[in-house]
Structures are given as C-alpha cells and as structure tokens.
ChimeraX commands (.cxc) that place a marker at each C-alpha (Angstrom):
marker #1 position -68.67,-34.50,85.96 radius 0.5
marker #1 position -65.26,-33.88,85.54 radius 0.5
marker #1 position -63.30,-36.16,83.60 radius 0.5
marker #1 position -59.44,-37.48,83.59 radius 0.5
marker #1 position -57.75,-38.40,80.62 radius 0.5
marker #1 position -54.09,-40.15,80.32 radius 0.5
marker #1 position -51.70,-41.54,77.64 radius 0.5
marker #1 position -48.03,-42.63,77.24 radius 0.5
marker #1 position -45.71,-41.63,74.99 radius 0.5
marker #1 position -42.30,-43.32,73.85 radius 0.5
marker #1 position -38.90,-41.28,74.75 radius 0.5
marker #1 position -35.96,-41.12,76.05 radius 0.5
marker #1 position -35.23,-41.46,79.66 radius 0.5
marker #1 position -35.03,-37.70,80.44 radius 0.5
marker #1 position -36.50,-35.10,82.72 radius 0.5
marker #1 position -38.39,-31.71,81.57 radius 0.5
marker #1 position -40.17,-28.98,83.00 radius 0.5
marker #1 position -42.32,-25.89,81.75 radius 0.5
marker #1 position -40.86,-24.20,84.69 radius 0.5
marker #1 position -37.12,-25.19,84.89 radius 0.5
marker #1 position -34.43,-27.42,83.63 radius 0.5
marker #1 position -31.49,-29.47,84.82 radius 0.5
marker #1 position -28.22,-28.16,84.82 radius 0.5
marker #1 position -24.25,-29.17,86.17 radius 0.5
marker #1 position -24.56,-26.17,88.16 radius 0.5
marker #1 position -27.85,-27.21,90.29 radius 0.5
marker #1 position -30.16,-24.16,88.30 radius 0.5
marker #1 position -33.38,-24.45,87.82 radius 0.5
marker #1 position -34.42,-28.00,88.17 radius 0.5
marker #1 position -37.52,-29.79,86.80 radius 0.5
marker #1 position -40.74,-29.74,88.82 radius 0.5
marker #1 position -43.87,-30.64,86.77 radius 0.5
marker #1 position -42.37,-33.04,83.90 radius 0.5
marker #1 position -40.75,-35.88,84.78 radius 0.5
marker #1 position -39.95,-38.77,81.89 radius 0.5
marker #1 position -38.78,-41.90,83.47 radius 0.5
marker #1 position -38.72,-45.47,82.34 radius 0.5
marker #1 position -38.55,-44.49,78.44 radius 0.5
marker #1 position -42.09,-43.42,78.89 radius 0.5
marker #1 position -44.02,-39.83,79.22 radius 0.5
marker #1 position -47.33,-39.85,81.06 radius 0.5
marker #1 position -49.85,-37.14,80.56 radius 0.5
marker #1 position -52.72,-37.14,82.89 radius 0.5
marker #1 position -55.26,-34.05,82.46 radius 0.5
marker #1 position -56.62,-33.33,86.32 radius 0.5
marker #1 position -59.49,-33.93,87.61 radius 0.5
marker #1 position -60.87,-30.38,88.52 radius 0.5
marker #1 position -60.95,-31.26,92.61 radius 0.5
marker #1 position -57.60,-30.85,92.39 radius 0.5
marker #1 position -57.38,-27.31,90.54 radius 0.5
marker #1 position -57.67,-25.25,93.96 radius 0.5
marker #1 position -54.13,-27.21,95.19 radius 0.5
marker #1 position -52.55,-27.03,91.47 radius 0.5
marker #1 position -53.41,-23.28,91.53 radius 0.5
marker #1 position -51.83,-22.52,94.57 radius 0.5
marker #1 position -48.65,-24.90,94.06 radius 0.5
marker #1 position -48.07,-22.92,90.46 radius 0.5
marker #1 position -48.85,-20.00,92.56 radius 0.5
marker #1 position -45.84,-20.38,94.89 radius 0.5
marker #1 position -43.37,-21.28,92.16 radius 0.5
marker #1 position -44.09,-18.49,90.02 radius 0.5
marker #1 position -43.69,-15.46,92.87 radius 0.5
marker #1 position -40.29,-17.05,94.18 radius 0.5
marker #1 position -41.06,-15.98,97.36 radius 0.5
marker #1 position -43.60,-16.81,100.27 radius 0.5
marker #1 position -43.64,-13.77,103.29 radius 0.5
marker #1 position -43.63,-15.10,106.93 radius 0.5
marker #1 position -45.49,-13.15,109.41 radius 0.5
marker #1 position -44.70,-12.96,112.92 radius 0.5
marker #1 position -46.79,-9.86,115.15 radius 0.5
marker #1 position -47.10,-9.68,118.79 radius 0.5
marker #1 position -51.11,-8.41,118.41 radius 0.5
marker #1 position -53.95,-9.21,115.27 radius 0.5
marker #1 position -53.95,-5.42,114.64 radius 0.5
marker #1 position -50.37,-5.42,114.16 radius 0.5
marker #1 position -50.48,-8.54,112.24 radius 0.5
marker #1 position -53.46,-7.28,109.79 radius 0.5
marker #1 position -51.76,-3.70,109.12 radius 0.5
marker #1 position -48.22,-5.24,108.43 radius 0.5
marker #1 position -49.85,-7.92,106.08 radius 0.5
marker #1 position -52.00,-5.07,103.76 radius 0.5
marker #1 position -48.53,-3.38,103.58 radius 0.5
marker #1 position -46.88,-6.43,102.15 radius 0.5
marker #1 position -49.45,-7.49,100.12 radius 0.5
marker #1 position -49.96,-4.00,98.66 radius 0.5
marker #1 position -46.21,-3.76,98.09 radius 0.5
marker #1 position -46.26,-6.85,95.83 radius 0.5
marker #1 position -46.16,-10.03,98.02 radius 0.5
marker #1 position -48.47,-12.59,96.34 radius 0.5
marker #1 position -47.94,-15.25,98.61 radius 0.5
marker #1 position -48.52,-14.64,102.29 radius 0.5
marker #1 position -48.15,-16.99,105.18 radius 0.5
marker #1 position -49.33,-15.76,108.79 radius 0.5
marker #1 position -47.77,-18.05,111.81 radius 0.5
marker #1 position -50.04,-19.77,114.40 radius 0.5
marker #1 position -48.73,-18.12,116.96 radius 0.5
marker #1 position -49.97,-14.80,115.82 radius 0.5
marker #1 position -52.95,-13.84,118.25 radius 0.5
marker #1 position -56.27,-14.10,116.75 radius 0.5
marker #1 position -54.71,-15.61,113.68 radius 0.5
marker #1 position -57.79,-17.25,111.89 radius 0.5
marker #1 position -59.40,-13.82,112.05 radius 0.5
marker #1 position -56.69,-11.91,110.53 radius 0.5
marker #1 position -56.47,-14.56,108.10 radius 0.5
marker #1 position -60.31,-14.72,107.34 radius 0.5
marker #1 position -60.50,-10.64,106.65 radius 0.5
marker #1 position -57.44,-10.67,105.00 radius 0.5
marker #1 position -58.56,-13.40,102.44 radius 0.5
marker #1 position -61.84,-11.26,102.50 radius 0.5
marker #1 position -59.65,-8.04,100.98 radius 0.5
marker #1 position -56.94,-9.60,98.68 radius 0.5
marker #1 position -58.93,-12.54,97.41 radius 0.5
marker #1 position -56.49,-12.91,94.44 radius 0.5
marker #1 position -53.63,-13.21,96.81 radius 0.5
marker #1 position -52.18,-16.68,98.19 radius 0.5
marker #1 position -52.79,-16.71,102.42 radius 0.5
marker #1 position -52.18,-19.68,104.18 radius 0.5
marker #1 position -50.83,-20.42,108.06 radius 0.5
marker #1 position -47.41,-21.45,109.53 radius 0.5
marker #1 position -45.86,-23.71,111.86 radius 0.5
marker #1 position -49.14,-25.53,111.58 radius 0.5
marker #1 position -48.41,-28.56,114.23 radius 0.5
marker #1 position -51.83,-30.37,114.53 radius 0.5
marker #1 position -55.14,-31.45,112.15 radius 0.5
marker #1 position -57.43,-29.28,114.36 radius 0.5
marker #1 position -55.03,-25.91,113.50 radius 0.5
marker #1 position -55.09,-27.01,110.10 radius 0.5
marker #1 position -59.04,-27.54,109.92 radius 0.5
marker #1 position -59.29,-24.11,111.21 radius 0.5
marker #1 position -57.05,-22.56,109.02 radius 0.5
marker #1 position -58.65,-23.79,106.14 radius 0.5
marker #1 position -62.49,-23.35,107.31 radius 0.5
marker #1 position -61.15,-19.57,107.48 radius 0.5
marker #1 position -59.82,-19.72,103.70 radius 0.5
marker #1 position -56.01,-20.49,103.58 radius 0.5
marker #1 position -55.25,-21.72,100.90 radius 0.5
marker #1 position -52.16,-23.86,102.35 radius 0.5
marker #1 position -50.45,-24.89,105.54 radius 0.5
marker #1 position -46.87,-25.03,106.23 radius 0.5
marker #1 position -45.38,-27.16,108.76 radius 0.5
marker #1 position -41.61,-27.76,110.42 radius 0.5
marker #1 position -41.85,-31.11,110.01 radius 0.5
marker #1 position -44.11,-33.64,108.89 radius 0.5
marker #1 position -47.54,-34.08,110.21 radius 0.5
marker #1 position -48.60,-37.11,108.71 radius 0.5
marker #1 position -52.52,-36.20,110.42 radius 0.5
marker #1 position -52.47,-33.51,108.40 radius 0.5
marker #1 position -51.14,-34.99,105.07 radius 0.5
marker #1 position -53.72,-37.98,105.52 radius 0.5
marker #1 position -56.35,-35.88,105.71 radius 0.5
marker #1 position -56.01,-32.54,103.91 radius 0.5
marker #1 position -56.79,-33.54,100.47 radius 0.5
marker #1 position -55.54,-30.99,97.68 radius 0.5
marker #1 position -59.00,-30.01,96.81 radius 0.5
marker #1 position -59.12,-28.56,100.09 radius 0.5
marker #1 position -55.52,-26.77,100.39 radius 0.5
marker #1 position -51.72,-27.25,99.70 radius 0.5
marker #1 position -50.25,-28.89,102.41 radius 0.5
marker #1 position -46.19,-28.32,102.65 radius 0.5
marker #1 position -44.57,-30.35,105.32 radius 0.5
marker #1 position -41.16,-29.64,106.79 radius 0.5
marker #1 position -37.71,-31.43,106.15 radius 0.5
marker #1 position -34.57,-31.63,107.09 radius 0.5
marker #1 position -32.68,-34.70,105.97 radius 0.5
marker #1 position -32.63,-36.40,102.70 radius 0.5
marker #1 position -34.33,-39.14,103.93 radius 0.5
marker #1 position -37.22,-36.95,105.65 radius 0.5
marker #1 position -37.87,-35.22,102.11 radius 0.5
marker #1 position -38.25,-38.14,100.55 radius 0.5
marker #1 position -40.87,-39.88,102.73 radius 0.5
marker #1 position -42.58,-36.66,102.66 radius 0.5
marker #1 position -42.98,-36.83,98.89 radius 0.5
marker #1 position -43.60,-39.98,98.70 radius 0.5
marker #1 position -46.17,-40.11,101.55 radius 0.5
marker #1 position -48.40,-37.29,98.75 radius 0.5
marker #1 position -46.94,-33.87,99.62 radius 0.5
marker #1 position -46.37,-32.05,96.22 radius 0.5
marker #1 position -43.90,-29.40,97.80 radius 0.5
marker #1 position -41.48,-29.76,101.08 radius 0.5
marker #1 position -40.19,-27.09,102.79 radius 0.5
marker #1 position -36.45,-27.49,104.09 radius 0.5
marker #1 position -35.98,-26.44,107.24 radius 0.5
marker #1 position -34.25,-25.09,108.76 radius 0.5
marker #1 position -32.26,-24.67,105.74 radius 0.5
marker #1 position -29.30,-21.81,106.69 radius 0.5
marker #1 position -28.16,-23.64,109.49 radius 0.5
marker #1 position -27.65,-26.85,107.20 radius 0.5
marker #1 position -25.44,-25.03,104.70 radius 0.5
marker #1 position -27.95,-22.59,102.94 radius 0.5
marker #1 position -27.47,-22.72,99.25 radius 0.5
marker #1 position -25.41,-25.47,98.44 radius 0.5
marker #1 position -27.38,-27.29,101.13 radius 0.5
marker #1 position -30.60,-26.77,98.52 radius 0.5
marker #1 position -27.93,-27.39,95.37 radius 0.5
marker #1 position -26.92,-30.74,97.08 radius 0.5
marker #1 position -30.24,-32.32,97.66 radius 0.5
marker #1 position -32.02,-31.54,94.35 radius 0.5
marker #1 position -28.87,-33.67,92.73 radius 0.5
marker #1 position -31.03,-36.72,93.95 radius 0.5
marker #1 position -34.36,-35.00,94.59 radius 0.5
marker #1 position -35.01,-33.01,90.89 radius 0.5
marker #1 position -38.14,-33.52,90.89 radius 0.5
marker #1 position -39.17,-32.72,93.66 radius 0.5
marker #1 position -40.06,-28.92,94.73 radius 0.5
marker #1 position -38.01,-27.39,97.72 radius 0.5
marker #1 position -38.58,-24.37,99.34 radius 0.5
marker #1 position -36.04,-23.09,101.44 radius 0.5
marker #1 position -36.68,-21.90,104.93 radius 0.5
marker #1 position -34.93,-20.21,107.51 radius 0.5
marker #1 position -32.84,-17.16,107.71 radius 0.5
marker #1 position -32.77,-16.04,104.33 radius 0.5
marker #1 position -32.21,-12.27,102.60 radius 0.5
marker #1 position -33.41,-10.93,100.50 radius 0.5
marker #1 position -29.72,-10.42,98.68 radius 0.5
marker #1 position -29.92,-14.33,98.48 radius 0.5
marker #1 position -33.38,-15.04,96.98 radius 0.5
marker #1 position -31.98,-14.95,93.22 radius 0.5
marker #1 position -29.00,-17.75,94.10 radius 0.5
marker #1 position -31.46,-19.62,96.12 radius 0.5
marker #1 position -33.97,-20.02,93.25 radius 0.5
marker #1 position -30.98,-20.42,90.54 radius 0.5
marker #1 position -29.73,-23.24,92.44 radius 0.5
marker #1 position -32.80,-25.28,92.75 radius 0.5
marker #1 position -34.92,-24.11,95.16 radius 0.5
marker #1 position -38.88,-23.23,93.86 radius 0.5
marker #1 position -39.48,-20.34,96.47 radius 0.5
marker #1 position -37.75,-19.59,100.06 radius 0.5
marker #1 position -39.89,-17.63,102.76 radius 0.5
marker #1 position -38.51,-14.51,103.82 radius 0.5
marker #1 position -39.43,-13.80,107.45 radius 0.5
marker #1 position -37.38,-10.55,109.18 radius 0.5
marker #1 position -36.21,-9.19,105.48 radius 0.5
marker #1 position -39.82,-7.92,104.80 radius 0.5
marker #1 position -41.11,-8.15,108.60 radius 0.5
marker #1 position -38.29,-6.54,110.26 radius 0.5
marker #1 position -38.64,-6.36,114.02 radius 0.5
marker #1 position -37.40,-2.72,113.74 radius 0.5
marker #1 position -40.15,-1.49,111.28 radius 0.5
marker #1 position -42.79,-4.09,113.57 radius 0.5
marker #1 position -41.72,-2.64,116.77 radius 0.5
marker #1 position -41.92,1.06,115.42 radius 0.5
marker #1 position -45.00,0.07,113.21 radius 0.5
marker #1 position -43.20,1.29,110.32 radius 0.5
marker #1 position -45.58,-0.09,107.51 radius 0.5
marker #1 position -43.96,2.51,104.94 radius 0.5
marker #1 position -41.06,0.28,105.56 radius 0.5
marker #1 position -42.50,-3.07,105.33 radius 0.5
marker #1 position -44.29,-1.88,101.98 radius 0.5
marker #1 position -40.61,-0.95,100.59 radius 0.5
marker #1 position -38.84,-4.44,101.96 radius 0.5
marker #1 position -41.87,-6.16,99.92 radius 0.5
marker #1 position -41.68,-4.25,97.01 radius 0.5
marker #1 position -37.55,-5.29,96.82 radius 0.5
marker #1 position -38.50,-8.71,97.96 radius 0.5
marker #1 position -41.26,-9.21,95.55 radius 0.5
marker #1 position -38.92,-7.31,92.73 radius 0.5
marker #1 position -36.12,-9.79,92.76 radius 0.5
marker #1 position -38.01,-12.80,93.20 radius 0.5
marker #1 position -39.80,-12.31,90.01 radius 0.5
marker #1 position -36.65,-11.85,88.35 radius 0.5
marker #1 position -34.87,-14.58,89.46 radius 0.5
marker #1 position -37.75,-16.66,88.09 radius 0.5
marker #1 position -38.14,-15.29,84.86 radius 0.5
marker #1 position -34.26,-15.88,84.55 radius 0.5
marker #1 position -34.93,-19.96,85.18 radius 0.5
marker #1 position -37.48,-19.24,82.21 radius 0.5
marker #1 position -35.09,-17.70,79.63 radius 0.5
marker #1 position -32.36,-20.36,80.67 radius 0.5
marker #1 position -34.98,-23.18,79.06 radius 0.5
marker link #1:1,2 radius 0.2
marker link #1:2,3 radius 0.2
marker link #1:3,4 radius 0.2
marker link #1:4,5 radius 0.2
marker link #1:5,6 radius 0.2
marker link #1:6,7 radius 0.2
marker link #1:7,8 radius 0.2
marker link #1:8,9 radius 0.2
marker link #1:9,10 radius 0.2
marker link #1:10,11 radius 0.2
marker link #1:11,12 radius 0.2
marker link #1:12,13 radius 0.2
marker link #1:13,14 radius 0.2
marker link #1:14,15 radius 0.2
marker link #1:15,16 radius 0.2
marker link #1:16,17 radius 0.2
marker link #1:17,18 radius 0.2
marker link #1:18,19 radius 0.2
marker link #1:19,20 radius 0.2
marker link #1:20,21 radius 0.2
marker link #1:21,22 radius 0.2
marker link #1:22,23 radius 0.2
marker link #1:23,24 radius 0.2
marker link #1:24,25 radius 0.2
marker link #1:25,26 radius 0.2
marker link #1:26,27 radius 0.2
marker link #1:27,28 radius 0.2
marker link #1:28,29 radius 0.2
marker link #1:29,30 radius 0.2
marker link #1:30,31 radius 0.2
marker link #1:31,32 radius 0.2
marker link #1:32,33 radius 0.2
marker link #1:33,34 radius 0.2
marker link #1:34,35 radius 0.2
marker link #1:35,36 radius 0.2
marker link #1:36,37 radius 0.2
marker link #1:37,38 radius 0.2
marker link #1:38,39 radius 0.2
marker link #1:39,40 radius 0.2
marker link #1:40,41 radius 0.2
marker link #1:41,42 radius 0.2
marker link #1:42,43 radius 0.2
marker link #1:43,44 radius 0.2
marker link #1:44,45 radius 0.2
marker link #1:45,46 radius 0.2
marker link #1:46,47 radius 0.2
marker link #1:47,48 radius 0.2
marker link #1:48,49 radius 0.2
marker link #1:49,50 radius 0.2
marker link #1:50,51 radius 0.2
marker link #1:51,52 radius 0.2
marker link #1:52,53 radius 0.2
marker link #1:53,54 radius 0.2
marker link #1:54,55 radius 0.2
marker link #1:55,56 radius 0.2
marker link #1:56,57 radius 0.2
marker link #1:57,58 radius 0.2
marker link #1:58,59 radius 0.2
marker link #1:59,60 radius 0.2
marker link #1:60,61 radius 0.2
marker link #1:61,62 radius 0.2
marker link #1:62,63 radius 0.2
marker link #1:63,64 radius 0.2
marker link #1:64,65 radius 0.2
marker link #1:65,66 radius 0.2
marker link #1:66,67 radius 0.2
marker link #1:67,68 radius 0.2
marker link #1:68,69 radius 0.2
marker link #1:69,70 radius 0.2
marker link #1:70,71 radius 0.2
marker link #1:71,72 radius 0.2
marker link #1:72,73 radius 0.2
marker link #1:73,74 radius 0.2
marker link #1:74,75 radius 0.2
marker link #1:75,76 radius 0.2
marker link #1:76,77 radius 0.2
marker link #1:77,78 radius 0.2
marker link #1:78,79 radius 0.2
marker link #1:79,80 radius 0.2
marker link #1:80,81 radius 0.2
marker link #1:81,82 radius 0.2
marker link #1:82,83 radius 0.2
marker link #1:83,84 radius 0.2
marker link #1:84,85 radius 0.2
marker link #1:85,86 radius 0.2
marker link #1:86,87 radius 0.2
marker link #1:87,88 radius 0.2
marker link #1:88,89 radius 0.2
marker link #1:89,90 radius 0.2
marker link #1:90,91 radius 0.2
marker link #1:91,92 radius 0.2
marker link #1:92,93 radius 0.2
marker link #1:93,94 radius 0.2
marker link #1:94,95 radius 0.2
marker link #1:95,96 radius 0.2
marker link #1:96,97 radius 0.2
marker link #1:97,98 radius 0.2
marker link #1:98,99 radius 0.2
marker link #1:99,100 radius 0.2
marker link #1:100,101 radius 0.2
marker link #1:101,102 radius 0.2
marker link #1:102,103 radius 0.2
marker link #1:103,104 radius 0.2
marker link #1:104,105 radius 0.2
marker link #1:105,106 radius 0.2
marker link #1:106,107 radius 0.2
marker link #1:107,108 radius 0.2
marker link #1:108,109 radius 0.2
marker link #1:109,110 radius 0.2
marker link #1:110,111 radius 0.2
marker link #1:111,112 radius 0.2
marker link #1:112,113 radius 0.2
marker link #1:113,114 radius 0.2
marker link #1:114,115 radius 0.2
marker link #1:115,116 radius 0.2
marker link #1:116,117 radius 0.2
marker link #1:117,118 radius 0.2
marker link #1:118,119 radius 0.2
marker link #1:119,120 radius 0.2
marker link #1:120,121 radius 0.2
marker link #1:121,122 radius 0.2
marker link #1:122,123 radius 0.2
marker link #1:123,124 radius 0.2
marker link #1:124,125 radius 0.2
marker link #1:125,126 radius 0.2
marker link #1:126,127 radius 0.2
marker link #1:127,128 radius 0.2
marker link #1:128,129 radius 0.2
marker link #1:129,130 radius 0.2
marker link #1:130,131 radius 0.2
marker link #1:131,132 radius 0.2
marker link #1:132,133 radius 0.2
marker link #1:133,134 radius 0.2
marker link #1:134,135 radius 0.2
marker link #1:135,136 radius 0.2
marker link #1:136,137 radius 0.2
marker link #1:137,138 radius 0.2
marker link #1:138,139 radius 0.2
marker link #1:139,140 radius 0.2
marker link #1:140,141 radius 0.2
marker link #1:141,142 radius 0.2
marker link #1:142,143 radius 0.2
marker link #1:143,144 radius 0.2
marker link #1:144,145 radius 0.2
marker link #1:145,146 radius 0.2
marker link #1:146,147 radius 0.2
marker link #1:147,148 radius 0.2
marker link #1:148,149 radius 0.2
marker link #1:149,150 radius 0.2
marker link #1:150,151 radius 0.2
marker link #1:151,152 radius 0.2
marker link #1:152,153 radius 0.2
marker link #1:153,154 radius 0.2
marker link #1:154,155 radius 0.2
marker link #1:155,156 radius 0.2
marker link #1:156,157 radius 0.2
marker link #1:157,158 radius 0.2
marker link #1:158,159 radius 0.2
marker link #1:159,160 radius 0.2
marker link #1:160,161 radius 0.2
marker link #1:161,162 radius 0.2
marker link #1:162,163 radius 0.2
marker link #1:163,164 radius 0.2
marker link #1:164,165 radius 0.2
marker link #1:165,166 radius 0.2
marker link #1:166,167 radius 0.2
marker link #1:167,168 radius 0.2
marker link #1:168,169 radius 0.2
marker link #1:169,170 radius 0.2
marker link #1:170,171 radius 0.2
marker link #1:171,172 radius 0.2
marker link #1:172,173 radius 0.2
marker link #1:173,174 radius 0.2
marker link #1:174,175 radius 0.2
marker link #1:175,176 radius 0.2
marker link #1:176,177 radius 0.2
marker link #1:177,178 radius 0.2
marker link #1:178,179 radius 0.2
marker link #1:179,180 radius 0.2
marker link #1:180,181 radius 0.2
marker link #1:181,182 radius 0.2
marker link #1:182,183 radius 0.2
marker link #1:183,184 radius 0.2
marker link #1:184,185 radius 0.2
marker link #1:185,186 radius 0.2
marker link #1:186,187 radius 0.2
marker link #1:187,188 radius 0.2
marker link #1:188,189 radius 0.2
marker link #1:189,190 radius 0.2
marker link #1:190,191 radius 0.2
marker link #1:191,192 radius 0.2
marker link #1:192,193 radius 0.2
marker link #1:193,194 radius 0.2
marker link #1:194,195 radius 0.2
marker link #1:195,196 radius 0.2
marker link #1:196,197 radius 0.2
marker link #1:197,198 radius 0.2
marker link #1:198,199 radius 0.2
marker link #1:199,200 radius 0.2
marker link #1:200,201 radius 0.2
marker link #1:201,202 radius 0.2
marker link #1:202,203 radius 0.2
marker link #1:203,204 radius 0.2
marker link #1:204,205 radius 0.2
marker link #1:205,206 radius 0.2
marker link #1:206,207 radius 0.2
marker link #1:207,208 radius 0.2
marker link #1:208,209 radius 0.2
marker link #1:209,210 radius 0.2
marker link #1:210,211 radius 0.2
marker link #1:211,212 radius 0.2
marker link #1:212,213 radius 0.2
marker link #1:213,214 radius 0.2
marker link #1:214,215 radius 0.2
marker link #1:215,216 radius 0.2
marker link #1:216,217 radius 0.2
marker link #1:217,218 radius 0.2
marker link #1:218,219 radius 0.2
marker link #1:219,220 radius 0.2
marker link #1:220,221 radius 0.2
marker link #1:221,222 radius 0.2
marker link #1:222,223 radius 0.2
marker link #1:223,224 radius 0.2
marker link #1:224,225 radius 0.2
marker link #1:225,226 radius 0.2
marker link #1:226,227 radius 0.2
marker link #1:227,228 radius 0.2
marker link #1:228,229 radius 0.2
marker link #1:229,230 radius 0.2
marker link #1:230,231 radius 0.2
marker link #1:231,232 radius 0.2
marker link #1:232,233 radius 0.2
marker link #1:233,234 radius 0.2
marker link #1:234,235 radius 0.2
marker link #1:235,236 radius 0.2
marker link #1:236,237 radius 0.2
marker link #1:237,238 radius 0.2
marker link #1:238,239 radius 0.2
marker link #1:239,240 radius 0.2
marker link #1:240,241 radius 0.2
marker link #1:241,242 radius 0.2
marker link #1:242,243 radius 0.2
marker link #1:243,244 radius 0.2
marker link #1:244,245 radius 0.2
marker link #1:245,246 radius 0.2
marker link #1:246,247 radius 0.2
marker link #1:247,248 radius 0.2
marker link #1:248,249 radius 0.2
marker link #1:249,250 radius 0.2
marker link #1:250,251 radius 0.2
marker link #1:251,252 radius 0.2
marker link #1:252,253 radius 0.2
marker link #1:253,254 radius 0.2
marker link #1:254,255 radius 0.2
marker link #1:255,256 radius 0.2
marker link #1:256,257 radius 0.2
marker link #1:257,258 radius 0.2
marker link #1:258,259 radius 0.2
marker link #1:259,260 radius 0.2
marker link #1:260,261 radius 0.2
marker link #1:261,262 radius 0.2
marker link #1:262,263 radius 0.2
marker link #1:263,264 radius 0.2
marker link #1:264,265 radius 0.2
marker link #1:265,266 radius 0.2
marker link #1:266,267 radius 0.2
marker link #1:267,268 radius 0.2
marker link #1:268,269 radius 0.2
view
C-alpha cells in the first residue's frame, strides 16, 4: 500500500527549486518548491502518481520536446528513430500523422526509455487512444477540460495549451502541472515567456511555436522549462527528400544545446 507522508516547516516567505531559481532577469525560475505563507510543505507521493512525476521531471531536464509532423506512418516512424537515435529524449508525434497510434505503439515498443506522447490532442477519445497505445503525455492547443477531468497523472501527463495570462492560470489551477504557451512567437517569443513567469514562477511553461534551435538556450534562461522544436529537427526539406542523416544531425544540435542550457540554470543555483 503505498503511503503519503507530509509536514510543515517554519520560514520565510520565499520560493526555491532543485531545478531553478528566481532572478531580476526572468532565468531560471522555481518549479517544484514553492514556500508561501511562512510555511514549507513536504508531501512524499503517493506512488500512482510516479508515472506523471517521471515524465514531468523528464521534460524539464531534456529542455526540449521534438514535434513530428509526416505526410505517411512510414515516414513518420523512420524520421522519429532518427531523432530519437540522435539524442531526442522527449518525442511528441501530432494527431494528424496517419496511423499515428501505431507509430506511436512500435515506437514506444523500441525506445522504451524514451518520453512519446501525442499532439494537438483535441478530444478525450484521442487522448484514451493515445494512452491505451503507451504515450506517456498529451499536448493540447488549448485547454480540454474532458481531458484534464479525466486523465489522472497515474495514467499520463496531460499539458494543455495557453495563451493569455488568464488562460494559464485556470489551467493550473484547474490540476495541469505544466502549460504549454501557444502560440508563443507570435505573442512576443522570449520576453513574452520572461513576462508571464514574473506572476506565474511557479508554474512550468513550455514554449511553443516557431522556435530555433539558436533560441532554445535564451528560451530556457528566461523561464521557460522546455520549448518544442517542430521544423528545426523535422525540416520539410530533409522530410520531403527523406533525409534522415539530416534529421539525426538537427537532433543531435537540438538535443546538444538543450542540455546545456539546463545544466547552466543548475550551476546558476
């Protein structure tokens, strides 16, 4: 039986994190530690909750989550193994990729240490699918609240999409654990992220939409947890000419500077 444990601890009001830390500039902002009311709360989790946690710490820690887009499930399956073999740890394959549970089931059967989940999930039926055929989480443009009601986080991470201040923070506080902002470049990009998480530190943003790879590292430093790249490491040249030599090298750059822009929010603790 698993078992939950809590107890509160006098201190200042503050705001910490094992991942990041609050800064004038917007870097690296708190996302698992928060001390409010001149109290700290530590809860151990129960373990139904481990698969979500697992995947959540997943996401934060590779900096980057690789958006798939093919026109056929042979294209999409090839151009996956050379992203995923070039580094990617986090993978998300779109709905409208044909015969996209079955390129995510054999895919999940091959890398089953990577994260795969499904995109531009708009419905609870999609997302029931998607998870009977192993994602591990489902991203959405907006907020479904179907989906949120009923996909607990012992089944898989559910990230809902945002664009306002207002719509991030009824997502979080209607359960979701991570929001994706979307669609984030045409809002202002960076300082768009570096704005909100002013109000919203503690709240995890991934940034969405129209990102390169050039930009991951002052994406992450100013407050977002992970962006999804999309065309940097799927490029519709190297899809159209099948050029998974290519894709393998945009993911291994991808996957390169991601890591380091994380580890740099570590050494700035």
């Amino acid at each position: 039986m698993a078992l939950a444990a809590s107890f509160t601890l006098a201190f200042p009001s503050i705001s910490l994190s094992s991942r990041t830390r609050i800064s004038s500039s917007g870097s690296c902002y708190p996302l698992r530690c928060s001390i409010q009311n001149s109290s700290l709360s530590v809860s151990v989790p129960d373990t139904t909750i481990s698969k979500c946690n697992e995947t959540l710490s997943a996401i934060q820690n590779s900096g980057i989550i690789a958006c798939l887009r093919a026109e056929s499930a042979e294209l999409a399956f090839e151009a996956a193994r050379a992203a995923l073999n070039g580094g990617i740890t986090v993978l998300e394959i779109v709905m409208s990729n044909p015969g996209v549970f079955e390129v995510l089931q054999q895919l999940v059967h091959e890398y089953p240490t990577k994260i795969i989940g499904v995109g531009t999930v708009l419905n609870l039926e999609d997302a029931k699918h998607a998870i009977s055929h192993g994602a591990k989480f489902l991203l959405s443009p907006a907020m479904v609240m179907g989906i949120l009601d009923d996909v607990s986080c012992s089944k898989a991470l559910y990230i809902p999409g945002a664009m306002t201040p207002t719509e991030i923070l009824s997502a979080f506080s209607s359960g979701a654990k991570m929001i994706k902002v979307y669609p984030v470049s045409a809002l202002g990009g960076i300082q768009y992220i570096a704005a909100l998480k002013k109000p919203f530190p503690h709240i995890p943003l991934i940034a969405s939409q129209g990102i390169t790879v050039d930009l991951v590292g002052e994406y992450i430093a100013h407050g977002a947890t992970s962006v999804v790249l999309s065309d940097a490491i799927f490029s519709k040249k190297a899809m159209g000419e099948r050029n998974f030599e290519t894709i393998y090298q945009l993911s291994r750059s991808a996957a390169s500077q991601a890591i380091e822009a994380v580890e740099r929010c570590y050494r700035e603790l």
